[in-house]
RODOFI-847939 format. One record per residue: chain; residue number from 1; x, y, z of N, C-alpha, C in turn. Coordinates in pm, whole numbers. Example, Ala and Ser with C-alpha at 12.3 -4.5 7.8 and 13.67 -1.06 7.14 Angstrom:
BEGIN
R   c     k      n.X      n.Y      n.Z     ca.X     ca.Y     ca.Z      c.X      c.Y      c.Z
R   A     1     1319     -569      780     1230     -450      780     1320     -330      780
R   A     2     1285     -225      708     1367     -106      714     1290        3      787
END
This chain:
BEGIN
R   c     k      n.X      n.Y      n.Z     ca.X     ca.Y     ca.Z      c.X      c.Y      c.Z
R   A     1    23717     3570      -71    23753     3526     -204    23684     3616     -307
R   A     2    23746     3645     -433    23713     3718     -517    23597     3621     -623
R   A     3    23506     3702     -662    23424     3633     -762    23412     3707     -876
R   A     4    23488     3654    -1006    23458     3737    -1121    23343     3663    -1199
R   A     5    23228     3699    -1185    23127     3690    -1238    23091     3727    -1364
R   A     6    23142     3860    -1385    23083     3849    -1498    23184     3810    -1621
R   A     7    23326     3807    -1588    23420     3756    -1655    23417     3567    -1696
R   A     8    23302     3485    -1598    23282     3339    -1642    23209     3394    -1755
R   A     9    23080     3502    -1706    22971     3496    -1809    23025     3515    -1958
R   A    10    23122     3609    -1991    23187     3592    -2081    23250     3549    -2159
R   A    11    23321     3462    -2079    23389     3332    -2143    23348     3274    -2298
R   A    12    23450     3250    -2362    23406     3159    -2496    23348     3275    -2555
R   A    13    23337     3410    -2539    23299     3558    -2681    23431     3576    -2676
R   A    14    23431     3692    -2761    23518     3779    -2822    23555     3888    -2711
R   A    15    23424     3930    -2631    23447     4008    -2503    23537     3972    -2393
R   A    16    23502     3816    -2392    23620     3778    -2241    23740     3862    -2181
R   A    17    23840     3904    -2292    23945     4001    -2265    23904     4081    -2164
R   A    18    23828     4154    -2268    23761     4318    -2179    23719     4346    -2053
R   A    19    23606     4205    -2083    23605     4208    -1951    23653     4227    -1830
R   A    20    23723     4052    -1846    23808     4025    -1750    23901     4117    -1685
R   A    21    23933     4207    -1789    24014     4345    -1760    23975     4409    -1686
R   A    22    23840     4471    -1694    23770     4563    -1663    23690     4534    -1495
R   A    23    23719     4384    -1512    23657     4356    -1380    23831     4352    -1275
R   A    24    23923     4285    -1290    24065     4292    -1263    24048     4463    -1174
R   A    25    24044     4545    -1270    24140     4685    -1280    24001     4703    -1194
R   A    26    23858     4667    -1152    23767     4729    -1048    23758     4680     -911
R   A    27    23857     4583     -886    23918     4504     -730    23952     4620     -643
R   A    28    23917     4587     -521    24005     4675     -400    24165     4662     -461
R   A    29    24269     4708     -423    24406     4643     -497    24424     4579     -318
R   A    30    24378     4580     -234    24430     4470     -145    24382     4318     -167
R   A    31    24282     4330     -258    24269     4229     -313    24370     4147     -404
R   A    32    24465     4178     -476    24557     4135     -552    24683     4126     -463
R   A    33    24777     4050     -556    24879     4017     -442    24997     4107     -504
R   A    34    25016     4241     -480    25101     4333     -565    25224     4361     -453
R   A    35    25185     4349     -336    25358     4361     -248    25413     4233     -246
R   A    36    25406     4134     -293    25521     4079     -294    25606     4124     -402
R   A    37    25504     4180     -532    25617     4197     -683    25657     4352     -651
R   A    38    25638     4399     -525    25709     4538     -567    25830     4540     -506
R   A    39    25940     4644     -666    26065     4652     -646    26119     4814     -611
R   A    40    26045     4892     -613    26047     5025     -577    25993     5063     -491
R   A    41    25894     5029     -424    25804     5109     -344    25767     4998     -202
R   A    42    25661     5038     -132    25623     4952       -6    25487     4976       -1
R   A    43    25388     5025      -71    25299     5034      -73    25213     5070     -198
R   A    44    25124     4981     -237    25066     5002     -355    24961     5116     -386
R   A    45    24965     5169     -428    24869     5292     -492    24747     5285     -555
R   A    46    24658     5283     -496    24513     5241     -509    24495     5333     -643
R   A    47    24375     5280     -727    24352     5360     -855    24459     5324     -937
R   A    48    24578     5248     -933    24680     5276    -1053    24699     5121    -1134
R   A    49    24614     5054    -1076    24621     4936    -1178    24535     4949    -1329
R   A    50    24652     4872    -1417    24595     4844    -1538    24613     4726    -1595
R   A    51    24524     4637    -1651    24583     4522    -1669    24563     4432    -1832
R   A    52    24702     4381    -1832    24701     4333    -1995    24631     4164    -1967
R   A    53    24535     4162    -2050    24556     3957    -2062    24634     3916    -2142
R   A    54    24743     3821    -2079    24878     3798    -2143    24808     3620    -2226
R   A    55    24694     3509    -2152    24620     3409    -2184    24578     3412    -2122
R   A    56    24458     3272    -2189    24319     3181    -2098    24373     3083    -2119
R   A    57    24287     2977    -2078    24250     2859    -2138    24123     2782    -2009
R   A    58    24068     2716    -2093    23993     2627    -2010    23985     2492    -1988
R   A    59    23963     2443    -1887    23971     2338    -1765    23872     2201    -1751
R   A    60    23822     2148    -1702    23684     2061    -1686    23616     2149    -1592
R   A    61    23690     2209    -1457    23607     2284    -1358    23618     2430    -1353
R   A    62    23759     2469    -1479    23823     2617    -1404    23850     2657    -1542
R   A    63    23838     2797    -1554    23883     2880    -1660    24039     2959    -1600
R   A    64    24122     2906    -1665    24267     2967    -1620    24283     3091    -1715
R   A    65    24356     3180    -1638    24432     3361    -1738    24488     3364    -1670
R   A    66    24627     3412    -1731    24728     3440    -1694    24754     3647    -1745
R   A    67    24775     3706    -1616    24722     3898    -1666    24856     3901    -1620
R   A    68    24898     4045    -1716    25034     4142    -1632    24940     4274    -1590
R   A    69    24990     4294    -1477    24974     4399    -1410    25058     4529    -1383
R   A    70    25056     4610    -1419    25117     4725    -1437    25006     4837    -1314
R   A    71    25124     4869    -1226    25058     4951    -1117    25201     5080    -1055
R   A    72    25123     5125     -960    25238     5192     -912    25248     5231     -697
R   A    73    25384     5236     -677    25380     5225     -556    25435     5320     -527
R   A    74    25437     5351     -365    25517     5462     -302    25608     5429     -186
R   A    75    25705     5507     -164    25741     5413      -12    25680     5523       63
R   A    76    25641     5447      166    25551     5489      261    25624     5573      369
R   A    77    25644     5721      420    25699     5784      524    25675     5826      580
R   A    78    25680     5936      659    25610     5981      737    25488     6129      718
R   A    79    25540     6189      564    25483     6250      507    25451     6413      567
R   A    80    25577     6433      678    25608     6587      777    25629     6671      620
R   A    81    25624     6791      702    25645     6907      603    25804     6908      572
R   A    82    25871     6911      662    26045     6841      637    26071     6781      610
R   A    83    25982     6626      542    26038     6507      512    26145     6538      399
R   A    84    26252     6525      395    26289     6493      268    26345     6434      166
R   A    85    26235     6334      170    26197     6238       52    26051     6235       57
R   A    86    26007     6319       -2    25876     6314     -123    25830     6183     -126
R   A    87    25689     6185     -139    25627     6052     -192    25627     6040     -340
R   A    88    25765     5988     -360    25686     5961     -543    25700     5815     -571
R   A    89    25588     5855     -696    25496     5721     -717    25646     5646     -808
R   A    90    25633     5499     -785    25723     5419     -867    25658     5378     -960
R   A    91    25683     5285    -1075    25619     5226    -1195    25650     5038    -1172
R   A    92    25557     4974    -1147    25591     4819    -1091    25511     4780    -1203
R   A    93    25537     4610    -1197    25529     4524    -1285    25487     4396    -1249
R   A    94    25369     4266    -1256    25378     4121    -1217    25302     4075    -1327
R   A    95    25308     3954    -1299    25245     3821    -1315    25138     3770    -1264
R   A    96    24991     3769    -1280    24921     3695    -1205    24863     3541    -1238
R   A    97    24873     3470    -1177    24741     3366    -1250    24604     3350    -1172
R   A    98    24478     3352    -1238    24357     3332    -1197    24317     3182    -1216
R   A    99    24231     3115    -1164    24186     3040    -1186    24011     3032    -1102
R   A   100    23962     3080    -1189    23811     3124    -1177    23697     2961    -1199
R   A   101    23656     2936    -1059    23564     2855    -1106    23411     2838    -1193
R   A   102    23440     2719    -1250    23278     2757    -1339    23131     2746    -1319
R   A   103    23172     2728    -1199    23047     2716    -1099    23004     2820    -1029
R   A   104    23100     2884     -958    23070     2971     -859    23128     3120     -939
R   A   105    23211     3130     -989    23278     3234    -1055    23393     3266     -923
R   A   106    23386     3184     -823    23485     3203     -729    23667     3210     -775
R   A   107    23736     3279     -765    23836     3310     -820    23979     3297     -734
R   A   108    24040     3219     -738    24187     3205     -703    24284     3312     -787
R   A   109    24388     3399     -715    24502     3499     -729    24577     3508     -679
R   A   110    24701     3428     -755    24836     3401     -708    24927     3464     -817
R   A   111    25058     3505     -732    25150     3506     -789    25215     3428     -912
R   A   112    25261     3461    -1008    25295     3396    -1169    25437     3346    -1133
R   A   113    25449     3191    -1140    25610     3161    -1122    25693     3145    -1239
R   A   114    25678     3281    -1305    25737     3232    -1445    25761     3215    -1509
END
């Protein structure tokens, strides 16, 4: 499970955004759930996430955000000197929702229905 830590600590400033961003866009990306939203590619491209906070809000136990994610994928081949089809990168798009506890900073990341 993911823990955004320093994105609770933030909470309730003016920083929260940034953070939260900044901690988002520093995840393994197998950490995020980006192959189910991809429509071009089969494999996500490490290094290419960037992420908008679209909202928050807060909970009794949980700080909820809702981020778009903007990344990019490739389809995956065999990558011979004859292949020909090139690896090029696609431009993808999702929805996430977090729901970060305020206890642990333990963090739920699911797919956005919506």
């Amino acid at each position: 499970m993911v823990r955004l830590v320093q994105s609770l600590a933030a909470w309730g400033t003016p920083e929260f955004k940034t953070v939260l961003k900044q901690e988002i866009e520093a995840l393994d990306i197998a950490q995020l759930p980006l192959v189910a939203a991809m429509t071009g590619g089969s494999v996500p491209v490490a290094g290419s996430v960037e992420v908008m906070v679209l909202n928050s809000s807060e909970a009794d136990d949980a700080i909820h955000a809702k981020v778009g994610i903007f990344f990019q994928s490739i389809i995956a081949g065999c990558a011979c000197a004859d292949d020909p089809t090139p690896e090029n990168e696609n431009n993808e798009y999702c929805d996430i929702e977090l729901m970060i506890d305020k206890e642990t900073a333990e963090s739920d990341i699911v797919m956005s229905q919506a």
